[in-house]
C-alpha positions as CSV (number, residue, x, y, z in Angstrom):
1,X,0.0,0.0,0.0
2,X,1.5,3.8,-0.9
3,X,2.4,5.8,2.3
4,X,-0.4,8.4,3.3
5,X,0.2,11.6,4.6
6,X,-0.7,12.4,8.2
7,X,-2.3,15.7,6.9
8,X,-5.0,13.4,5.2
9,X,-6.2,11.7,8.2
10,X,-9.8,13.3,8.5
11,X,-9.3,13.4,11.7
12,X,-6.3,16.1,11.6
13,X,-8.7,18.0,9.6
14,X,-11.0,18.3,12.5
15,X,-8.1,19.3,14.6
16,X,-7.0,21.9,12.4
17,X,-10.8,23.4,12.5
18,X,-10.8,23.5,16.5
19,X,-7.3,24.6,16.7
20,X,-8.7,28.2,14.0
21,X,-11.8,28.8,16.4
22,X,-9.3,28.8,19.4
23,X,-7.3,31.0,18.2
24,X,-10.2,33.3,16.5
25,X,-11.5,33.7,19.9
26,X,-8.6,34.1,21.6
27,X,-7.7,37.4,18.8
28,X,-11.4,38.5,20.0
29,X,-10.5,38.5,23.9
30,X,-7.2,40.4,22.8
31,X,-8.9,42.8,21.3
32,X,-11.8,43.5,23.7
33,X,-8.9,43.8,26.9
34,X,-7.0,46.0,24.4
35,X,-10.7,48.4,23.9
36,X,-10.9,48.4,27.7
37,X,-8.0,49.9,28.4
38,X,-8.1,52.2,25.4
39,X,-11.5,53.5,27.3
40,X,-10.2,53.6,30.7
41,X,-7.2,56.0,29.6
42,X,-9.4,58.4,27.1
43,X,-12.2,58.5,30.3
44,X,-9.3,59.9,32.7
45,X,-8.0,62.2,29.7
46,X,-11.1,63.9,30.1
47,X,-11.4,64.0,33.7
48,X,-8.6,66.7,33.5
49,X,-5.8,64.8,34.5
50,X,-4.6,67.5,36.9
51,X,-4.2,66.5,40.3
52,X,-6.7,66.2,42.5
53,X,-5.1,63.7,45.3
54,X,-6.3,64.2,49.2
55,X,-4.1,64.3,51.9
56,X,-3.6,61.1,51.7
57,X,-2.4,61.1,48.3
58,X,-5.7,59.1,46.8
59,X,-6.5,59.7,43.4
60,X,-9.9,61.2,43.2
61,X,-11.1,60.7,39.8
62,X,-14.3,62.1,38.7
63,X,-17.1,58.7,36.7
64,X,-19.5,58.6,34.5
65,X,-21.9,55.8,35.0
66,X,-25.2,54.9,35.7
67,X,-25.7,53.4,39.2
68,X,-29.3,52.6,39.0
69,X,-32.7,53.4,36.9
70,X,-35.6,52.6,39.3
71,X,-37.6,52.5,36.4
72,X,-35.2,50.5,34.1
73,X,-35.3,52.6,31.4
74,X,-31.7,54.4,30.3
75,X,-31.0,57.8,31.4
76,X,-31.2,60.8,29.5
77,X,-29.3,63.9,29.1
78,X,-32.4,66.0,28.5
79,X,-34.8,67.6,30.9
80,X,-34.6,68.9,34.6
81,X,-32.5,67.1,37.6
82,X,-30.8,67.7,40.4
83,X,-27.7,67.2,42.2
84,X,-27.4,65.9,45.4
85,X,-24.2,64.5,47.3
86,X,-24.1,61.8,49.6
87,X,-21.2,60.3,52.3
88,X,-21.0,56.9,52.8
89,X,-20.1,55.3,56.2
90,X,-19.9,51.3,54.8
91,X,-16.8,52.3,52.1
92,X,-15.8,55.3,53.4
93,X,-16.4,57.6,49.9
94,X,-18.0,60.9,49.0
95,X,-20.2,60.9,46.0
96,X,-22.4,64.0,44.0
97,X,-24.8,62.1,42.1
98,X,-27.2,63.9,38.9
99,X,-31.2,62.6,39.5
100,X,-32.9,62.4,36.4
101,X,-36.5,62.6,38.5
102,X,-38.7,62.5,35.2
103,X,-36.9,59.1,34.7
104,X,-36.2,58.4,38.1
105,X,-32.3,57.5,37.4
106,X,-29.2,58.5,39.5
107,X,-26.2,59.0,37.7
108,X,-22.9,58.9,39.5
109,X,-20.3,61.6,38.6
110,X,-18.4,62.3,41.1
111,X,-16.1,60.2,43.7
112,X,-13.6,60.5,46.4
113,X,-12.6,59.3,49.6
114,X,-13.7,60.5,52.7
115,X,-12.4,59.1,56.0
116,X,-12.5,62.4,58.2
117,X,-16.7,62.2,59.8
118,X,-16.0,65.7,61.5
119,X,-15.3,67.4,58.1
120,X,-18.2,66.0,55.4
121,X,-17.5,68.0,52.1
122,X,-20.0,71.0,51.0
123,X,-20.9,71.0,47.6
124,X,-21.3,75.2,46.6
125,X,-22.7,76.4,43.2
126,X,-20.0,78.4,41.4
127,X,-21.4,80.1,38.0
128,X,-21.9,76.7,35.4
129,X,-20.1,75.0,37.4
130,X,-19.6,73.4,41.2
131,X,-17.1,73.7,43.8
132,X,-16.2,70.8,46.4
133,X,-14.8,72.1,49.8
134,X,-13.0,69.5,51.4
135,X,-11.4,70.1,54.8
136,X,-8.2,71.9,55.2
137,X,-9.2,74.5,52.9
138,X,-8.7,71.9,50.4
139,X,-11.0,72.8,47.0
140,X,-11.4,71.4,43.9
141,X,-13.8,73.2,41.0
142,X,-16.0,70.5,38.9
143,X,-18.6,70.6,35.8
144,X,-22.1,69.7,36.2
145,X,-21.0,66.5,34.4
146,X,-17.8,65.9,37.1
147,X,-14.8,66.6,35.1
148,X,-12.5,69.1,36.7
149,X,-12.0,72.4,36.6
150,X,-8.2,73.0,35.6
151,X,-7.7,76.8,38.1
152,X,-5.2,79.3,37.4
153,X,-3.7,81.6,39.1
154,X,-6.5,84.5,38.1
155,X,-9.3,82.1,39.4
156,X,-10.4,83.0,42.9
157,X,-11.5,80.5,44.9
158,X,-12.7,81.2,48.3
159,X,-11.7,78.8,51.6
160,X,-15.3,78.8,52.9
161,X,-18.3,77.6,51.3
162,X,-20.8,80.7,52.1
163,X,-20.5,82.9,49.2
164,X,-22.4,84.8,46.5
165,X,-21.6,85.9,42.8
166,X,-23.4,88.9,41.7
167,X,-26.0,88.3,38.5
168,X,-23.3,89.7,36.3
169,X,-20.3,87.9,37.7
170,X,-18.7,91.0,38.6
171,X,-18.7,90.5,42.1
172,X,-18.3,88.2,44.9
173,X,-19.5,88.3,48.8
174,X,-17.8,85.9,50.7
175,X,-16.2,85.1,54.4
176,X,-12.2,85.7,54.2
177,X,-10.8,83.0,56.7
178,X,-7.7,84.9,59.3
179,X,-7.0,81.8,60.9
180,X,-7.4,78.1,61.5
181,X,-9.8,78.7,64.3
182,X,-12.3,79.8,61.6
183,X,-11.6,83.6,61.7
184,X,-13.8,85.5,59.5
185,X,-14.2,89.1,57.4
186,X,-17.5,89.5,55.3
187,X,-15.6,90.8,52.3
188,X,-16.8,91.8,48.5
189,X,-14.2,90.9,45.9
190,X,-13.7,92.7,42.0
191,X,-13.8,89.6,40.1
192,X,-12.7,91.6,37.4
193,X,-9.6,93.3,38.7
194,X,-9.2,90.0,41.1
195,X,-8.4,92.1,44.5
196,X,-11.0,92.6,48.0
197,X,-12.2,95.6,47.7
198,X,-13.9,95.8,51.3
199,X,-14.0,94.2,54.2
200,X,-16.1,94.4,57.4
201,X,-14.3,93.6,60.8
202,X,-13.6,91.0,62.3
203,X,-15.9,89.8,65.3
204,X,-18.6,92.5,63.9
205,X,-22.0,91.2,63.5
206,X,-21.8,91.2,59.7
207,X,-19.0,88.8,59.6
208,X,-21.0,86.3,61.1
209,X,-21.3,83.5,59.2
210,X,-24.5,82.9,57.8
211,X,-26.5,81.2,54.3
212,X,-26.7,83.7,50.9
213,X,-30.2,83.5,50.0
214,X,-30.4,85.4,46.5
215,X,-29.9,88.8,45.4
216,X,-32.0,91.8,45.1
217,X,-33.8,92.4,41.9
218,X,-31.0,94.9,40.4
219,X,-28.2,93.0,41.8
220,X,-26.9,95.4,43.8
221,X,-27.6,93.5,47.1
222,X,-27.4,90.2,48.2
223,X,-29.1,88.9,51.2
224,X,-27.6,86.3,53.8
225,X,-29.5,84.3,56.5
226,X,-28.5,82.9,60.1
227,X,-30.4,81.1,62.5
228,X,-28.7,80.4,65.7
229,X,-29.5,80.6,69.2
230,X,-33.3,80.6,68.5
231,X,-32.9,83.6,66.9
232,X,-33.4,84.2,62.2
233,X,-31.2,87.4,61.3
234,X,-31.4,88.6,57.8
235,X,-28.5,90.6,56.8
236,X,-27.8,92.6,53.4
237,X,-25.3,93.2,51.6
238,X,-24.6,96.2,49.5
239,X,-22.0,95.6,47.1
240,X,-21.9,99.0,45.6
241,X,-21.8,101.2,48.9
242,X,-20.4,98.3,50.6
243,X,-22.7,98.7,53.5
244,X,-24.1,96.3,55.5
245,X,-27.8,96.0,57.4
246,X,-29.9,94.0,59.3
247,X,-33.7,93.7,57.8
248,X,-34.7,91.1,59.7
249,X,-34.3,90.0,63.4
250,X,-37.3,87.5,64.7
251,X,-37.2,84.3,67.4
252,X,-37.5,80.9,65.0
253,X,-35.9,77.7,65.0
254,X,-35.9,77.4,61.4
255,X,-36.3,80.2,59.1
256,X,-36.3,80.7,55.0
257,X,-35.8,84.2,53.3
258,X,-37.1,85.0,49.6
259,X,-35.6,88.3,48.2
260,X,-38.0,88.5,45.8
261,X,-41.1,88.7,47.8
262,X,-39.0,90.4,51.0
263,X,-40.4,87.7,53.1
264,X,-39.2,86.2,55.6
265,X,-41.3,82.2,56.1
266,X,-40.2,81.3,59.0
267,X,-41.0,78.7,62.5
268,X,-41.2,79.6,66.3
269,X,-41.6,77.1,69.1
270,X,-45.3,78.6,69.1
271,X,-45.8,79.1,65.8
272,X,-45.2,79.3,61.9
273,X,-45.1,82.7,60.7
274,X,-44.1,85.5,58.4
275,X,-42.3,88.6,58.7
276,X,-42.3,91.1,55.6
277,X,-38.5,92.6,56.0
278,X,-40.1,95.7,54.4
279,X,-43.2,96.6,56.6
280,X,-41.6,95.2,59.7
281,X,-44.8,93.1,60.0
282,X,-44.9,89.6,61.6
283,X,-48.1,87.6,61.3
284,X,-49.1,84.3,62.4
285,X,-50.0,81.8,59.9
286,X,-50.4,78.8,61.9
287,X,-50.3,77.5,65.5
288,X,-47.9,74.6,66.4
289,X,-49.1,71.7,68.6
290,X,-45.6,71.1,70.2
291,X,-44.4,69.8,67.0
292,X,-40.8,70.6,66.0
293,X,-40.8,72.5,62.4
294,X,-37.6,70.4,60.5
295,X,-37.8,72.7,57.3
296,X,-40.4,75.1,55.4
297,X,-40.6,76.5,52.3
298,X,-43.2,79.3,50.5
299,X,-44.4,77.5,47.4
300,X,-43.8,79.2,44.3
301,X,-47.0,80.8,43.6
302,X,-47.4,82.0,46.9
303,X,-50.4,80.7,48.1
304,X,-49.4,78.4,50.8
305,X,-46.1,77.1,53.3
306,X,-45.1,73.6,52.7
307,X,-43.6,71.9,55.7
308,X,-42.1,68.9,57.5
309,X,-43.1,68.4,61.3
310,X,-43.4,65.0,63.5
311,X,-42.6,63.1,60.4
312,X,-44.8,64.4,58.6
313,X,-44.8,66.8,55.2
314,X,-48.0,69.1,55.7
315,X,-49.3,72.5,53.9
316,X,-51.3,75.2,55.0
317,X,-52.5,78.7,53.2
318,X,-51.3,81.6,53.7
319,X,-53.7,83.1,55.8
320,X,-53.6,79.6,57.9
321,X,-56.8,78.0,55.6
322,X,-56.5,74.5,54.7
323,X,-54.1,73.0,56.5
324,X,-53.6,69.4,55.2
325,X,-51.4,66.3,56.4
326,X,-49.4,65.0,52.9
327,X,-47.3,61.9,53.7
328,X,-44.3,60.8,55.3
329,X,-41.3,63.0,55.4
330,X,-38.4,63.5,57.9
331,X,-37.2,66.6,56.2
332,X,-38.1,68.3,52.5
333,X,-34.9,69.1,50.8
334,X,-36.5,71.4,48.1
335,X,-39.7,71.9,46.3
336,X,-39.8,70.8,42.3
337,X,-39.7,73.8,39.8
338,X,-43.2,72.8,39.1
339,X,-44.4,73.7,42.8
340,X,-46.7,71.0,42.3
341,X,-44.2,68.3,44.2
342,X,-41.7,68.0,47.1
343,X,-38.7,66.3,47.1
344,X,-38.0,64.6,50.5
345,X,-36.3,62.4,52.7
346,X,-37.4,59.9,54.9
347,X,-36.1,58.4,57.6
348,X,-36.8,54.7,58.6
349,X,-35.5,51.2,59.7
350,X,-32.6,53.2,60.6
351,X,-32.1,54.1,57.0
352,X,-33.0,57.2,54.8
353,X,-34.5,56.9,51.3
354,X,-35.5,59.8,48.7
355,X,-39.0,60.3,47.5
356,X,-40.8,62.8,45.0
357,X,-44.8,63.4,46.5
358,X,-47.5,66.0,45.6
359,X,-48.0,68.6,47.1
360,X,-52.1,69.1,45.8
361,X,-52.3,65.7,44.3
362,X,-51.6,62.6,46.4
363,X,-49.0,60.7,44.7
364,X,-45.9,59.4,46.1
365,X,-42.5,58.1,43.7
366,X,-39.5,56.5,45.5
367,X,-36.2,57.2,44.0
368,X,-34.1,55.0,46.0
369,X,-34.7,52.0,48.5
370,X,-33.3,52.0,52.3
371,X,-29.6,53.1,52.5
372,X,-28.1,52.6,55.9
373,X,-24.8,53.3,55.2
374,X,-25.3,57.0,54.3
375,X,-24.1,59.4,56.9
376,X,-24.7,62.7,55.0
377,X,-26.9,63.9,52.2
378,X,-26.6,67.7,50.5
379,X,-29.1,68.6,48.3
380,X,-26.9,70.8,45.7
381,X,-29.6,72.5,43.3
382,X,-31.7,71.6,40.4
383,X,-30.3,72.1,36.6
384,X,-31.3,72.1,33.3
385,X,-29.7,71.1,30.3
């Protein structure tokens, strides 16, 4: 019989076929691994690549992905959201997350670690975009969409969190820390020429710190709350004769100032009340049954006060008509920008949870389950694209 090739068995043909798939595949996993890297490295090219390390030397790097949809459909850019920021206790991180709350999806965008409990990180508006005050006068400026924000040396960046930009951007109000101990000027700053131009003393009532509420119609004045001691002070600020004044002085335990209406909405141990900081005038919308007022806010239109007492999210009129029990609610962190709905938080099972309800119509959305492990929650502000 002739010799016969090996290569002719059939059964070497069969090996040959197994032996191309293997190695097909194995190209295909070569590639994919060589994608994923590719990604990982263009993703922290536009995170800024500057650095943003604590002091601790960890690498904060700003993300981009979506941690949940509660109603598992895929977040959009479009439409209003908010930001909010949380601190968690189980992995020891700071996060600002976007809340797509017409699609009920949280978007992670922002990460870094957080080990120090006594110093959580404030989340401040700044212009378009935001600015994260860690502790030790450590700052870092951030887009709405988490990258960073690369600062030079003609950027001014205050070292506490309570300040205010002027409508135009021309000017800035803000607490100039002395000291270490938290020594503090109210100062206005020429964003323009980049130098203080004023400064009240320090130890003076207006270099108290306090909360910037908004500015005056014409932007010449921008107003800044304090409650402390039982006491609400409204103060304003006059950033073009540098003078400051107080316009409001009342007994509250929680208190909310709206420039636009020169109202001051505001909550007693008695009472809820308001006090115009024009007329001086101070009238009672609503006796308290020994319930503790946690927050209050004048709904948009201006017909009622939307507030969280006992557990409990109720509204009343504004001449004290209608009061109404709404749902559950530990604390309301804002109202929508429809003024038809509340954005809460409720507390529970030693947990806290989000939740959208109406304010006129009963309905009631979570937007997250139970978190235990969350030690912290800012509400930042609500954004449109």
């Amino acid at each position: 019989m002739p010799f016969q090739p090996a290569q002719s068995d059939p059964e070497y043909h069969s090996f040959q076929k197994r032996q191309s798939f293997l190695w097909i595949v194995l190209l295909g996993i070569v590639v994919l691994i060589a994608s994923m890297v590719f990604f990982v490295a263009y993703q922290f090219m536009q995170g800024g690549g500057n650095d943003t390390s604590d002091v601790s030397s960890s690498v904060i790097m700003p993300v981009a992905r979506v941690v949940s949809s509660l109603i598992g459909e895929k977040a959009e850019t479009k439409g209003d959201y908010f930001l909010v920021s949380e601190a968690s206790s189980r992995d020891k991180r700071f996060r600002i997350f976007k809340v797509y709350y017409s699609l009920f999806s949280k978007e992670e965008i922002f990460s870094a670690p957080w080990r120090d409990k006594a110093a959580t990180p404030v989340v401040t508006e700044y212009g378009e975009n935001l600015a994260v005050f860690f502790d030790q006068g450590y700052t870092i400026l951030l887009t709405r969409e988490g990258k960073t924000v690369p600062l030079s040396n003609s950027f001014f960046v205050p070292q506490d969190p309570h300040f205010a930009i002027s409508p135009d951007g021309k000017k800035m109000v803000y607490f100039k820390q002395f000291s270490s101990l938290g020594t503090m000027s109210l100062t206005v700053r020429d964003l323009e020429k980049n130098e203080d131009v004023f400064g009240w003393p320090i130890g003076s009532p207006a270099s108290e710190v306090c909360d910037f509420t908004g500015w005056s119609p014409d932007g010449t004045k921008v107003y800044c709350t304090r409650v402390k001691n039982g006491k609400a002070v409204v103060g304003a600020v006059d950033v073009v004769h540098n003078a400051y004044a107080v316009i409001a002085s009342v007994s509250a335990r929680v208190a909310r100032f709206y420039p636009a209406q020169a109202l001051l909405v505001a909550a007693d141990k008695q009472s809820i009340f308001m006090f115009d900081s024009t007329t001086k005038e101070k009238k009672e919308v609503l006796a308290l049954a020994g319930k503790t007022v946690e927050s209050i806010f004048l709904a948009p239109d201006r017909s009622k006060i939307v507030f969280a007492a006992g557990g409990v999210m109720h509204a009343v009129g504004l001449d004290g008509a209608g009061k109404k029990e709404i749902d559950h609610a530990t604390r309301i962190l804002s109202l929508l920008p429809d003024g038809a709905h509340a954005l809460v938080e409720v507390s529970e099972d030693g947990g806290a949870h989000y939740a959208i309800i109406g304010i006129d119509e009963k309905s009631h959305r979570e937007l997250s389950g139970i978190t235990t492990d969350i030690a912290y929650i800012q509400f930042i502000g609500w954004f449109s694209k």
